[in-house]
C-alpha positions as CSV (number, residue, x, y, z in Angstrom):
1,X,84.4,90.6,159.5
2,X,80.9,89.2,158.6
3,X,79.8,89.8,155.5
4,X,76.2,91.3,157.4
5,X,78.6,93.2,159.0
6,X,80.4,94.8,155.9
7,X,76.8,95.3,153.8
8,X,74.9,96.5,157.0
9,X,72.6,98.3,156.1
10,X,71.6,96.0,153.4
11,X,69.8,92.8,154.6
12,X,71.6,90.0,153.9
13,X,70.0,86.3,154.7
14,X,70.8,82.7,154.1
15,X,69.3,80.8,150.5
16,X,68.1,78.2,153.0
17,X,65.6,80.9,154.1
18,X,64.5,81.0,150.5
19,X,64.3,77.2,149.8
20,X,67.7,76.6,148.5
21,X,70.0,74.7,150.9
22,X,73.4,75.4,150.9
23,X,74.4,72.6,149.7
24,X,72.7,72.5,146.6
25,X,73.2,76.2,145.8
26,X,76.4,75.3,143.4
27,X,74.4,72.7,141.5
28,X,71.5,75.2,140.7
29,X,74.5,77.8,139.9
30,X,75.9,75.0,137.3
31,X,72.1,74.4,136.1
32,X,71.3,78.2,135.3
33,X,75.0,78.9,133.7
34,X,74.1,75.9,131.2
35,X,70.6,77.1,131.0
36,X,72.0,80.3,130.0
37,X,74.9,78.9,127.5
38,X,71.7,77.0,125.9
39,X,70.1,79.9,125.1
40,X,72.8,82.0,123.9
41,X,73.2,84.6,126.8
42,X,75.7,86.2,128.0
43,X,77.1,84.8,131.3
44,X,79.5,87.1,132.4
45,X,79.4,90.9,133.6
46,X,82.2,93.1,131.9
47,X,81.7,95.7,134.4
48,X,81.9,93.5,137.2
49,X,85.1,91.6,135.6
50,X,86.2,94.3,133.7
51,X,85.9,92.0,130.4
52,X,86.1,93.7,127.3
53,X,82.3,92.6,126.0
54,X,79.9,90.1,127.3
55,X,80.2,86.7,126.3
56,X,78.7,83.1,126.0
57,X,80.8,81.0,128.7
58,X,81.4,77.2,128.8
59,X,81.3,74.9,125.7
60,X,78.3,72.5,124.8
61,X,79.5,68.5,123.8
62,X,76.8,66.5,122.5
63,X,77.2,63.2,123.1
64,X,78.0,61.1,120.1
């Protein structure tokens, strides 16, 4: 079963129609999740996840 299929209703298109490709659409992902580490947000959703709070992910390493 498509996913159209399971959220019809809801429209549901492709990021290329938005001018993402497909194939970038993990390295933007990456991009934001560090943007958002940078920044201090949280980058989870605990009632999504069921996490206990919302938290910072990933680690930043300077180079030396």
């Amino acid at each position: 079963e498509s996913l159209r299929e399971r959220l019809d209703p809801i429209p549901v298109g492709l990021s290329d129609d938005l001018g993402l490709p497909g194939d970038a659409k993990e390295a933007v992902l990456m991009a934001v999740l560090a943007n958002e580490h940078l920044a201090g947000n949280p980058g989870n959703v605990p009632g999504a996840t069921g996490a206990r709070r919302p938290v910072v992910l990933g680690a930043f390493y300077p180079a030396p």
